[in-house]
MARGUNU-374244 format. One record per atom (N, C-alpha, C): x, y, z; residue in three letters. Coordinates in steps of 0.02 Angstrom, whole numbers, plus 50000, padded with zeros to 5 digits. Layout:
BEGIN
XYZALA...
This chain:
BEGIN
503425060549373UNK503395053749399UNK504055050149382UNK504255048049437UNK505015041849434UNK504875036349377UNK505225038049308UNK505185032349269UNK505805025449308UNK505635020649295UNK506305016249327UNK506415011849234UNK507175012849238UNK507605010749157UNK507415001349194UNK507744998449143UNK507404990649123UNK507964987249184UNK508534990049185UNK508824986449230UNK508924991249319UNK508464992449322UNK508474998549390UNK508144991149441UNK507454989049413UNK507254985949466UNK507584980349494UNK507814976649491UNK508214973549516UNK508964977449553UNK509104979549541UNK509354985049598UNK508964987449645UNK508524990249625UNK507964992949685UNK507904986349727UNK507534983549713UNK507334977249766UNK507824974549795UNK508344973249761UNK508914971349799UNK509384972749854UNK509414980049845UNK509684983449904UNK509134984949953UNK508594985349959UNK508054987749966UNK508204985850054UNK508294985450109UNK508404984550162UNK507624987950222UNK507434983750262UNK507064986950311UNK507424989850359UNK507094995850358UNK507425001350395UNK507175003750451UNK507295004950519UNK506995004950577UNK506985012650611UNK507545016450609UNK507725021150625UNK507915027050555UNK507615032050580UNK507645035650500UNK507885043950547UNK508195048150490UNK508365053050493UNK507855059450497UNK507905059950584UNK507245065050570UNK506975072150541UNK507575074350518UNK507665082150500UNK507495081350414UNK507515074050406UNK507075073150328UNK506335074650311UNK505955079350297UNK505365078050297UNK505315078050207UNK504575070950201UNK504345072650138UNK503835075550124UNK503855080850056UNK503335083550036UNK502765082750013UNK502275083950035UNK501445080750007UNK501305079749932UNK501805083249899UNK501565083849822UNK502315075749795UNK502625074349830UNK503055068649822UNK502905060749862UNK502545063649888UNK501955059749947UNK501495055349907UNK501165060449867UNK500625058349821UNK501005055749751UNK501535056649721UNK501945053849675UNK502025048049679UNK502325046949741UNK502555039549756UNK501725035049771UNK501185037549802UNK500585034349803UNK500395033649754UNK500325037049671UNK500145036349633UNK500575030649604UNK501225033749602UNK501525025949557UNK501515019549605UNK501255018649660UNK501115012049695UNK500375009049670UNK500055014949648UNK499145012849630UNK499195010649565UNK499735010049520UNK499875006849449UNK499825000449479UNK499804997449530UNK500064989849544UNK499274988249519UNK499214981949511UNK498534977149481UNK498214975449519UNK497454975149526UNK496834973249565UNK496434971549534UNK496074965449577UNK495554962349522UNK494904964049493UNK494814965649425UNK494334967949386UNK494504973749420UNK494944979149431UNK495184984949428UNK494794988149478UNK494584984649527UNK494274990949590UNK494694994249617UNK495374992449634UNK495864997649673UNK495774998449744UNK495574992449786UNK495194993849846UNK495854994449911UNK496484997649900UNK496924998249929UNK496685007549965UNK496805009050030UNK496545016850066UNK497185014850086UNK497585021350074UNK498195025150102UNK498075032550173UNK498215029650224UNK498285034750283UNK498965036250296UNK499015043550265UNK499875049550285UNK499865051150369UNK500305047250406UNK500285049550466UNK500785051150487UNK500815058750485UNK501355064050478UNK501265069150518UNK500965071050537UNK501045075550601UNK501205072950672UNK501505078850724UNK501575073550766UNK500895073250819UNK500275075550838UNK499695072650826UNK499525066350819UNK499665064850749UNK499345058850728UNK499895053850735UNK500415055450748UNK501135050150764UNK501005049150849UNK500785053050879UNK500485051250960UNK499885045750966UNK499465048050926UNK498955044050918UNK499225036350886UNK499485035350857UNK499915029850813UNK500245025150875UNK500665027750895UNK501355026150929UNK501135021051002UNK500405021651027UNK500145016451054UNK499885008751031UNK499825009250968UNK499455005250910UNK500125001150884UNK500475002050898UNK501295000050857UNK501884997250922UNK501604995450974UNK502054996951028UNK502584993051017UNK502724988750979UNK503584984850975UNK503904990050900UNK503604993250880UNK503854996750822UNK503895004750825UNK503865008050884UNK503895014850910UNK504535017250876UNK505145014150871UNK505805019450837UNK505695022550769UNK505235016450728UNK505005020750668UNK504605025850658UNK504075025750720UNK503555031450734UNK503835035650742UNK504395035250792UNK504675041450806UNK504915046550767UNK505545040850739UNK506065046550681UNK505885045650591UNK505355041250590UNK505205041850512UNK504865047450483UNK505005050150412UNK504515055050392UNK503805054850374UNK503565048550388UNK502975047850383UNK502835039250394UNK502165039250423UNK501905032350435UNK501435030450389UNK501395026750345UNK500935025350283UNK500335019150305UNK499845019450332UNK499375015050358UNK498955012650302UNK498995007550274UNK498765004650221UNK498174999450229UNK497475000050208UNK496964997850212UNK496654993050149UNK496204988950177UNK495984988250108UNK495084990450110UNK494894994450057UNK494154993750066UNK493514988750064UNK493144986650106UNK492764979450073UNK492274983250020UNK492044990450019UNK491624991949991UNK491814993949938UNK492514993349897UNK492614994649854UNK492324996649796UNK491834991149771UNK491414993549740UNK491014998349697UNK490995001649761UNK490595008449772UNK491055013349713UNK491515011349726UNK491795015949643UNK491955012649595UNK491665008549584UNK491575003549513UNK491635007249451UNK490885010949443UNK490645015349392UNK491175019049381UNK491395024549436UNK491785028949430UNK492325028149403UNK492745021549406UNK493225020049376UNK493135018149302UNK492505014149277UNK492585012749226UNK492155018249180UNK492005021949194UNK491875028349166UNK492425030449145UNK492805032149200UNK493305036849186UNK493905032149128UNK493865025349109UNK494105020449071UNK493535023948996UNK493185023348995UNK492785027348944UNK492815032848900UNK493065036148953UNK493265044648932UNK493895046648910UNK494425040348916UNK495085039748913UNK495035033648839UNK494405032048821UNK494705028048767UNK494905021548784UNK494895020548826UNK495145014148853UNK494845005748863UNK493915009148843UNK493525004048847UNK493075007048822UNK492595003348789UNK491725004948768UNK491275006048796UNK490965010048782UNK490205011448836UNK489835002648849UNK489935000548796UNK489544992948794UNK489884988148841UNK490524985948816UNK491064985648873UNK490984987448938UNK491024992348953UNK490964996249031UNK490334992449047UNK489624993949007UNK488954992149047UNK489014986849066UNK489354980649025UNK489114973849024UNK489614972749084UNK490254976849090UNK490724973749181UNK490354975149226UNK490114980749238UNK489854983349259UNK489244980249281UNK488834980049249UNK488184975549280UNK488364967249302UNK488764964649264UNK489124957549302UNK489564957249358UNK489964962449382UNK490354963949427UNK490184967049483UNK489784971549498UNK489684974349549UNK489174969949590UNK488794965149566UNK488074962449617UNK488704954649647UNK489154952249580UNK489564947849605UNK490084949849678UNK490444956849654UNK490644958949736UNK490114958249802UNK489574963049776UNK489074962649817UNK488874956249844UNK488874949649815UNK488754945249853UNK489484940449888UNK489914942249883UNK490584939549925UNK490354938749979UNK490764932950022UNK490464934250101UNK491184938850138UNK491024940850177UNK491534943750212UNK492164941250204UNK492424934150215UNK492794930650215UNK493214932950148UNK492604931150088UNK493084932250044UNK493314938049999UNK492924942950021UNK493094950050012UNK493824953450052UNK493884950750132UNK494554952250141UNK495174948650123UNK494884940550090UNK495364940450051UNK495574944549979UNK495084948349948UNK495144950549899UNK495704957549902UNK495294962049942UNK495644967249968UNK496374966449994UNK496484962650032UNK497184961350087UNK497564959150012UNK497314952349971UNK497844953149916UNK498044960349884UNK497334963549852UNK497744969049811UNK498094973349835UNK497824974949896UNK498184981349942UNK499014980149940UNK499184971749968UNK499764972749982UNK500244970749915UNK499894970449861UNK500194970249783UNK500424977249795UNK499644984149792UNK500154990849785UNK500804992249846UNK500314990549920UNK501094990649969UNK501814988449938UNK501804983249906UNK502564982949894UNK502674986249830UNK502234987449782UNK502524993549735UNK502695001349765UNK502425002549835UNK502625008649862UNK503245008149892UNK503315002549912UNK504085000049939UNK504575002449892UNK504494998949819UNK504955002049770UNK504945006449747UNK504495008749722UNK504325018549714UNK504655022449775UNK504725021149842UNK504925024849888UNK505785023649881UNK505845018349866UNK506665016649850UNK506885020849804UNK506605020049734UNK506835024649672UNK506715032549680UNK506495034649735UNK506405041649765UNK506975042849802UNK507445036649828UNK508035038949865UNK507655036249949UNK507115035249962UNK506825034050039UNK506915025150059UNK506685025450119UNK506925018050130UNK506335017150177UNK506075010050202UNK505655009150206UNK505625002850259UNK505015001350317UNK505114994950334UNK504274993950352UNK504164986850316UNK503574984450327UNK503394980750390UNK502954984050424UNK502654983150480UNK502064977550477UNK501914974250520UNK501324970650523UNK501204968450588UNK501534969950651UNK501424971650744UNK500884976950739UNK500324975750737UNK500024981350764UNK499304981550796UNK498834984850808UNK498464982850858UNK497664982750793UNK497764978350776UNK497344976750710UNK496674979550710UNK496414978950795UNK495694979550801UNK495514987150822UNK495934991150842UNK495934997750839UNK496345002650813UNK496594999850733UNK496985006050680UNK496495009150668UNK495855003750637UNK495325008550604UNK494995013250648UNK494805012550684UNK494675017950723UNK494805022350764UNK495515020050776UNK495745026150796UNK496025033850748UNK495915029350675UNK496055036850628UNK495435037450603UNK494695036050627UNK494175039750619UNK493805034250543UNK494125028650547UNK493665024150480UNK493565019050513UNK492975019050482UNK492395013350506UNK492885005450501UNK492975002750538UNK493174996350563UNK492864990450519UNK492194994550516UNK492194984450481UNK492034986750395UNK492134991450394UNK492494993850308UNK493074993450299UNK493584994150328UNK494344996450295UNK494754991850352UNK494764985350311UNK495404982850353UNK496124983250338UNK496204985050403UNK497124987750396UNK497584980450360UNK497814981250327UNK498504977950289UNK499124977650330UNK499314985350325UNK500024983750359UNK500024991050364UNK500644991250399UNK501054999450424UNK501564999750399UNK501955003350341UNK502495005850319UNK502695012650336UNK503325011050384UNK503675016750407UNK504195018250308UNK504205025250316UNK504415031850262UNK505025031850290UNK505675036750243UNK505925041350283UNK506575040450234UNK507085044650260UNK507705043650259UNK508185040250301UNK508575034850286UNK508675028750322UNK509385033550373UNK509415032450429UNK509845036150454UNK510405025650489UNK510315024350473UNK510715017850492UNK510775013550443UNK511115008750437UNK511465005150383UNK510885000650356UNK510604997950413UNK510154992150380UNK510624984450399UNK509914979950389UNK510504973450403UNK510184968750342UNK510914966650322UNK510684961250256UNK510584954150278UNK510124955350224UNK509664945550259UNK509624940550208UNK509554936350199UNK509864926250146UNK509004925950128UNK508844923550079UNK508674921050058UNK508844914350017UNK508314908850032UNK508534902750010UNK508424904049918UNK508864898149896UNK508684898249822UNK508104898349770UNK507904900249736UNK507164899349705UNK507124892449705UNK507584889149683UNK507204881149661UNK507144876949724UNK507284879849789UNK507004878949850UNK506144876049848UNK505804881849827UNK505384883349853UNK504904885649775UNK505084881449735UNK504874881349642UNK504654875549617UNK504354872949601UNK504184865949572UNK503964868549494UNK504104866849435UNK503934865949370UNK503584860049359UNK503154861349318UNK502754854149306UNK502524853449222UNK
């Protein structure tokens, strides 16, 4: 796993450029695939459900199927090494236990601990209304999205965040239930085969108030 030194991130983010057109003779490997997904799933979610679903759309198959769903963003479909379709789950939940078990077995929390989140947390998800469950999800998801942004940077890859897309048929056109897994965003992968264009940001104390 890509450790990043104390002064890396700010380099990373900084150069970090959206990238449109990528080098197609780059392909990435599934076992570097899952590296970079893993160090994006370190990012934080609330009371630790993790309700962020990652779809690898890497064949060209599933880049046909895609490439209708994206229609102002097709150059990245085309030549990127992969299309990263990022979801959030509403049912998250559902692996509650599993996670804080596995927090258990690692030492990390108490059986007593675990029961007592556990029985306070899951009937509280359970009663969210829709509304505010995809706010829940859409936040954490796109907390890990932009930690995959930088994990894909410190891998040497470059990256451009998508959000054109045909919202009401991602989910189903890669075979998940629609009114479980709402799509976030589309991050095109790859090796950047063009320069990139640098863009201004206004000052922090723009847009900062201290009180």
């Amino acid at each position: 796993m890509t450790t990043l030194k104390n002064n890396d991130f700010s380099d990373i983010a900084y150069n970090r450029k959206s990238i449109r057109v990528y080098d197609e003779t780059v392909k990435i490997s599934r076992e570097e695939m899952l590296e970079m997904i893993e160090e994006a799933t370190l990012a934080p979610s609330s009371v630790n459900m993790q309700p962020w679903r990652f779809v690898i759309v890497e064949s060209d198959d599933a880049k046909a199927t895609l490439k209708p769903l994206i229609r102002f963003n097709t150059r990245q479909n085309d030549t990127s090494s992969a299309m990263i379709l990022i979801f959030g789950d509403m049912q998250c939940y559902e692996f509650g236990e599993e996670i804080y078990d596995k927090a258990v077995a690692e030492g990390k929390m108490s059986q007593e601990v675990r029961d007592q989140q556990i029985g306070a947390i899951i009937p509280y998800y359970k009663n969210f209304t829709k509304a505010q469950m995809n706010d829940v999800v859409k936040i954490d998801a796109s907390l890990a999205a932009m930690q995959l942004m930088l994990s894909a940077r410190a891998h040497g890859y470059d990256t451009n965040p998508i959000g054109g897309f045909e919202a009401d048929q991602i989910a189903a056109g890669f075979d998940l239930d629609p009114e479980r897994f709402v799509p976030v965003m589309v991050l095109s992968l790859g090796k950047a085969a063009e320069v990139g264009y640098d863009s201004v940001r206004l000052a922090a104390d723009k847009f900062t108030t201290f009180k």
